[in-house]
GUGUKE-118086 format. One line per 8 residues: their letters; for each residue x, y, z of N, C-alpha, C, O, CB. Coordinates in pm, 1 decimal. Atoms other than C-alpha are relative to their C-alpha. Glycine has a CB too. Example, Ala and Ser with C-alpha at 12.3 -4.5 7.8 and 13.67 -1.06 7.14 Angstrom:
<pts>
AS> 89.0,-119.0,0.0,1230.0,-450.0,780.0,90.0,120.0,0.0,193.6,118.1,66.5,-99.2,2.7,124.6  -82.0,-119.0,-6.0,1367.0,-106.0,714.0,-77.0,109.0,73.0,-26.1,219.8,89.9,41.4,46.2,-141.5
</pts>
This chain:
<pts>
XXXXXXXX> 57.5,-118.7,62.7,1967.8,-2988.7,2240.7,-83.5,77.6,100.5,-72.0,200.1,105.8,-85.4,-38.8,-121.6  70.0,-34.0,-96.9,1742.0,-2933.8,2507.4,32.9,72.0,114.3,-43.8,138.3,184.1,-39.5,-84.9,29.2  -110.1,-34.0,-119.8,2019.1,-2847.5,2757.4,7.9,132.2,-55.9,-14.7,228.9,17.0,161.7,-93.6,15.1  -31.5,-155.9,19.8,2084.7,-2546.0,2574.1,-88.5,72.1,11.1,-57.4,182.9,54.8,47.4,41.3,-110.8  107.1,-139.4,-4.0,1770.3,-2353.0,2563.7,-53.2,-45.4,159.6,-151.4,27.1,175.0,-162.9,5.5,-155.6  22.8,4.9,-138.5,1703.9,-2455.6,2941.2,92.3,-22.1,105.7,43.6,-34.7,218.0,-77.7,-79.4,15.9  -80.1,-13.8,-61.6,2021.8,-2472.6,3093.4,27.8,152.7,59.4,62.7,247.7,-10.6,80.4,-56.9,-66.2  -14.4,-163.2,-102.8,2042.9,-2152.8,3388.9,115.3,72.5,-85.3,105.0,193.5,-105.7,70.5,-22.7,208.1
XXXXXXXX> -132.7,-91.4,53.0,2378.1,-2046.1,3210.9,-52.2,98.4,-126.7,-2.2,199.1,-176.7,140.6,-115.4,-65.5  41.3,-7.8,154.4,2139.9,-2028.0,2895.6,-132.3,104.9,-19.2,-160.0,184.0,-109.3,-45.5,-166.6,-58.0  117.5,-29.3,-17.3,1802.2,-1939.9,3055.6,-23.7,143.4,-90.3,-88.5,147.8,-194.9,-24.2,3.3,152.8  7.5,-96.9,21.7,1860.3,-1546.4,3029.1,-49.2,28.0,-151.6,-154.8,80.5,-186.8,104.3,40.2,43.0  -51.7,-21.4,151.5,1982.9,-1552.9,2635.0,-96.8,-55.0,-94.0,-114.8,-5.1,-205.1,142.0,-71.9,-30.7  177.4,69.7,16.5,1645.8,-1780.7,2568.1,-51.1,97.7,21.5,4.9,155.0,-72.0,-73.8,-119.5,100.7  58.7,-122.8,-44.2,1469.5,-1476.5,2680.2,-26.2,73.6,-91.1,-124.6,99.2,-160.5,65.0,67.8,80.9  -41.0,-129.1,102.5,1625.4,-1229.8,2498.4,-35.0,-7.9,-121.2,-78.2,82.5,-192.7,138.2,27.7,-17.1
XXXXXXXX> 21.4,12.9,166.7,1589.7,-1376.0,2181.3,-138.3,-39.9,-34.8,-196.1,0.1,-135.9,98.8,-115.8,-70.4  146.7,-24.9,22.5,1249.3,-1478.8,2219.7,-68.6,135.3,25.2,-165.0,152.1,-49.4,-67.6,-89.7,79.4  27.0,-133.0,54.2,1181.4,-1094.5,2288.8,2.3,26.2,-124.1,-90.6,37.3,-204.1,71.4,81.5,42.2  -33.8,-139.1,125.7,1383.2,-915.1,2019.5,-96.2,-163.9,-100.1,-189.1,-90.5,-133.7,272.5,77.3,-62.9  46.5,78.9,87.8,1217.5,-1235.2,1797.3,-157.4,66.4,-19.6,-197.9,120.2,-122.7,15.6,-155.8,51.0  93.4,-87.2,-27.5,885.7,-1101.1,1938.4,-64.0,147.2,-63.2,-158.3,184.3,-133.0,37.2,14.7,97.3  45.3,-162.4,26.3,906.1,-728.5,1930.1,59.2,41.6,-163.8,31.3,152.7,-209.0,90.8,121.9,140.5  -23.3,7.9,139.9,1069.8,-791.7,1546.1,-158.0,-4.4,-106.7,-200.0,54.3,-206.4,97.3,-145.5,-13.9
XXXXXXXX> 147.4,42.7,74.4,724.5,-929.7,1445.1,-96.7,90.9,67.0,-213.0,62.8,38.0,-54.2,-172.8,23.7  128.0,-69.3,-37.6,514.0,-663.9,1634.7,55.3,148.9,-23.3,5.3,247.4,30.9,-60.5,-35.8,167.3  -35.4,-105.7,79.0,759.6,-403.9,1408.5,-91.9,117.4,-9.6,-86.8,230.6,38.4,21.7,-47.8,-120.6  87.8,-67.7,141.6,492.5,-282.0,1179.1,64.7,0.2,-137.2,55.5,96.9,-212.7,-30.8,161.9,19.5  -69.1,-45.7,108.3,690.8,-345.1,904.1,-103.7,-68.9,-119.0,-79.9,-52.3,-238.7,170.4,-50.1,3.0  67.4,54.8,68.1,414.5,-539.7,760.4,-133.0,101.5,-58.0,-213.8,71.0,-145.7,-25.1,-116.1,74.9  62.2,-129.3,20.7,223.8,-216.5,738.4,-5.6,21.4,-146.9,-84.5,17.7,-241.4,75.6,114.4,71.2  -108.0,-95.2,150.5,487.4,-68.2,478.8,-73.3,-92.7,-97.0,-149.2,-49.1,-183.5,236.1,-21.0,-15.4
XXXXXXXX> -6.8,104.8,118.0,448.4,-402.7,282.8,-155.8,16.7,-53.5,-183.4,24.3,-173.3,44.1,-177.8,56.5  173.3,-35.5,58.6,20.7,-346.0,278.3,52.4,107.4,-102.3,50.5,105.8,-225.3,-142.4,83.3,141.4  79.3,-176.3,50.5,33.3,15.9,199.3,166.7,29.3,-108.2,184.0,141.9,-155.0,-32.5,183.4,214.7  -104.8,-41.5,84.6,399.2,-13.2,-17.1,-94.8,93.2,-120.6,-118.1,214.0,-115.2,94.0,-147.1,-62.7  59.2,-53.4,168.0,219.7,77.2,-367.5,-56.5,129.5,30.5,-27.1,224.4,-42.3,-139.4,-105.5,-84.7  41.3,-160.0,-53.9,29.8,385.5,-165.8,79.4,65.3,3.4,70.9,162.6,-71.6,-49.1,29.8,118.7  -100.8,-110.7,-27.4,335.2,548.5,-46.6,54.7,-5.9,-128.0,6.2,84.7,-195.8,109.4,-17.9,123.5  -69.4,29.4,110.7,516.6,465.0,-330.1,-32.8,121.6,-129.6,36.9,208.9,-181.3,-43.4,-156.0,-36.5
XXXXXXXX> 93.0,-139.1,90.3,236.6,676.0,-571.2,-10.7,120.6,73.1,-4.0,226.1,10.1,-169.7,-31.3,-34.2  -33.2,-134.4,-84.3,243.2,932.9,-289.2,66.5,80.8,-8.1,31.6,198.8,-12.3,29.0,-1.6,88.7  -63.2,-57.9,30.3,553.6,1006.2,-334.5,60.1,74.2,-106.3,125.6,178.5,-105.3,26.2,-35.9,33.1  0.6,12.5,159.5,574.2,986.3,-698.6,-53.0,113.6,6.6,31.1,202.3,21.2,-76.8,-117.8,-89.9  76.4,-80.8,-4.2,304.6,1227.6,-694.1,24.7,124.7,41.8,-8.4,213.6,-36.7,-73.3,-40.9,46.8  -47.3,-105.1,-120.3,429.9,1492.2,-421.0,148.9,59.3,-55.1,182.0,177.5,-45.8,21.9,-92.0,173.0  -136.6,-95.3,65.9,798.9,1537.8,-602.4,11.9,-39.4,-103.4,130.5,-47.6,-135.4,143.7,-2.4,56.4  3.9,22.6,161.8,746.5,1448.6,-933.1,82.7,-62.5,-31.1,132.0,-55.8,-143.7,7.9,99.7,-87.3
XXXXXXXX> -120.3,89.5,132.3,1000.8,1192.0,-975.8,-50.6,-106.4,-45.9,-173.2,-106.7,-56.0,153.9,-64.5,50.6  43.1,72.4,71.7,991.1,876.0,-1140.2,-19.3,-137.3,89.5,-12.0,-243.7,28.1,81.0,2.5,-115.4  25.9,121.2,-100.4,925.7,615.2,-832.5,-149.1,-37.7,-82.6,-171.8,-157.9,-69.5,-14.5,51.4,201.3  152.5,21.4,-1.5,556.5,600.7,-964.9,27.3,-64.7,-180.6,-59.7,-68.8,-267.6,-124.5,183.1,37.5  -20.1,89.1,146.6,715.8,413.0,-1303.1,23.7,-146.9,4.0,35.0,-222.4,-92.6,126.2,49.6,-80.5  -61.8,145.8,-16.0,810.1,77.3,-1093.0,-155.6,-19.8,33.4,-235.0,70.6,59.1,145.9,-45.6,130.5  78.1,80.4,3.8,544.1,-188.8,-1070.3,-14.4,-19.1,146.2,56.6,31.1,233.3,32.4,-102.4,-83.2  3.9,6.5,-169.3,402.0,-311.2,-736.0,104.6,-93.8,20.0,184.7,-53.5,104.3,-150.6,-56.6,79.3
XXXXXXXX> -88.0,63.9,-39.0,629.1,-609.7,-737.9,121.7,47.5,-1.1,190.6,-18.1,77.0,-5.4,-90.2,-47.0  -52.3,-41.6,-46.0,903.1,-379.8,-780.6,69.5,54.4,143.2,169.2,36.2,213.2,-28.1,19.3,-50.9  27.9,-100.5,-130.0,811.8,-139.0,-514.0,35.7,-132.0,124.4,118.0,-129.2,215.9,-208.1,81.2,6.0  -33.3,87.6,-139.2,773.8,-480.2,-294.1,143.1,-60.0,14.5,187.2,-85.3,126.6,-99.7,-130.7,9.7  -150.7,34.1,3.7,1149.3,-599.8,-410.2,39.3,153.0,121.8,64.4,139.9,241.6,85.4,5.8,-210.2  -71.7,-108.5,-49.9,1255.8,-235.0,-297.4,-11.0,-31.4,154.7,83.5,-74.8,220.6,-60.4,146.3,-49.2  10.2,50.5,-159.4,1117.1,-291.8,63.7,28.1,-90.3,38.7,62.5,-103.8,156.1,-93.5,-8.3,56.0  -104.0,157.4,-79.0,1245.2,-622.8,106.2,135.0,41.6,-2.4,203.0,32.4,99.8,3.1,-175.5,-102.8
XXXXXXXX> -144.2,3.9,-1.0,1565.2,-545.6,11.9,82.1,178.4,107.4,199.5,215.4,104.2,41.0,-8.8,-209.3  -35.7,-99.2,-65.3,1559.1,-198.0,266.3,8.1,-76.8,117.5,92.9,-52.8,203.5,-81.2,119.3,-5.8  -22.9,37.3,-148.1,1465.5,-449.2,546.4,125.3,-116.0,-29.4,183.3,-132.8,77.9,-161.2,-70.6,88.4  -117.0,77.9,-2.8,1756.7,-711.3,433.8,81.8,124.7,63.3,92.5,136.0,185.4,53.0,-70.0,-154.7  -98.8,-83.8,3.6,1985.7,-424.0,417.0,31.9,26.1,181.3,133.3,10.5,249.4,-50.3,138.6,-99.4  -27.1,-46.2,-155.0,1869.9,-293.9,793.9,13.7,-100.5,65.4,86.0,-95.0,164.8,-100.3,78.7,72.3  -82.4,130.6,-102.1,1894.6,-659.1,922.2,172.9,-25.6,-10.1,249.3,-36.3,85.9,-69.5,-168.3,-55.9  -166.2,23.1,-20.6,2259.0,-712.0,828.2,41.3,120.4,64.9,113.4,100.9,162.7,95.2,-20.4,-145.6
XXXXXXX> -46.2,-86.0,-128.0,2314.2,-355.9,986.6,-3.3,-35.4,156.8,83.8,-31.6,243.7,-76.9,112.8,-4.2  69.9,-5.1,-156.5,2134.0,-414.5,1300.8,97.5,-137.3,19.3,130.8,-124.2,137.1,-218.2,-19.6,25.3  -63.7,69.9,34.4,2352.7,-732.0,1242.8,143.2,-7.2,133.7,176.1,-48.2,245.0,14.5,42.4,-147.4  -150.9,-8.4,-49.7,2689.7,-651.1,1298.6,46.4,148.4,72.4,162.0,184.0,94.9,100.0,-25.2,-139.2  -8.1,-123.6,-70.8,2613.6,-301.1,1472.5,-78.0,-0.4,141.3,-108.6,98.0,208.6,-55.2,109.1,-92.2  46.8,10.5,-132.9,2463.0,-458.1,1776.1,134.8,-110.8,42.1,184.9,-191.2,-36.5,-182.5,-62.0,14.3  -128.4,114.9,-36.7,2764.4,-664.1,1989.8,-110.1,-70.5,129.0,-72.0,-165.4,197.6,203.8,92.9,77.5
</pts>
């Protein structure tokens, strides 16, 4: 097991993924998730539709399921 994440053939690709693992978690997407319920009434507010009728745990489903969505993009749209 060990061979693989320190083997030279391997070294690089260890790297990489501890970056993008990295710069994933220093997003800000944890921002959105604070301040979801703010924007959320913001918007509600600003065009009068009906976003400002879902609950916060809603609102927090909705943002989880925008960043699922952009992980399986980012997914199979990076080679």
């Amino acid at each position: 097991m060990l061979k693989c994440i320190t083997h030279e053939n391997y070294r690089m690709a260890t790297w990489v993924c501890l970056f993008m693992s990295f710069a994933q978690q220093m997003s800000g997407i944890n921002i959105v998730n604070i301040y979801a319920q703010k924007i959320f009434d913001e918007v509600a507010t600003d065009s009068g539709s009906s976003v400002g009728n879902l609950s916060s745990k809603q609102e927090t489903y909705f943002i989880g399921m925008g960043g699922l969505a952009g992980a399986f993009i980012g997914i199979y749209t990076v080679k």
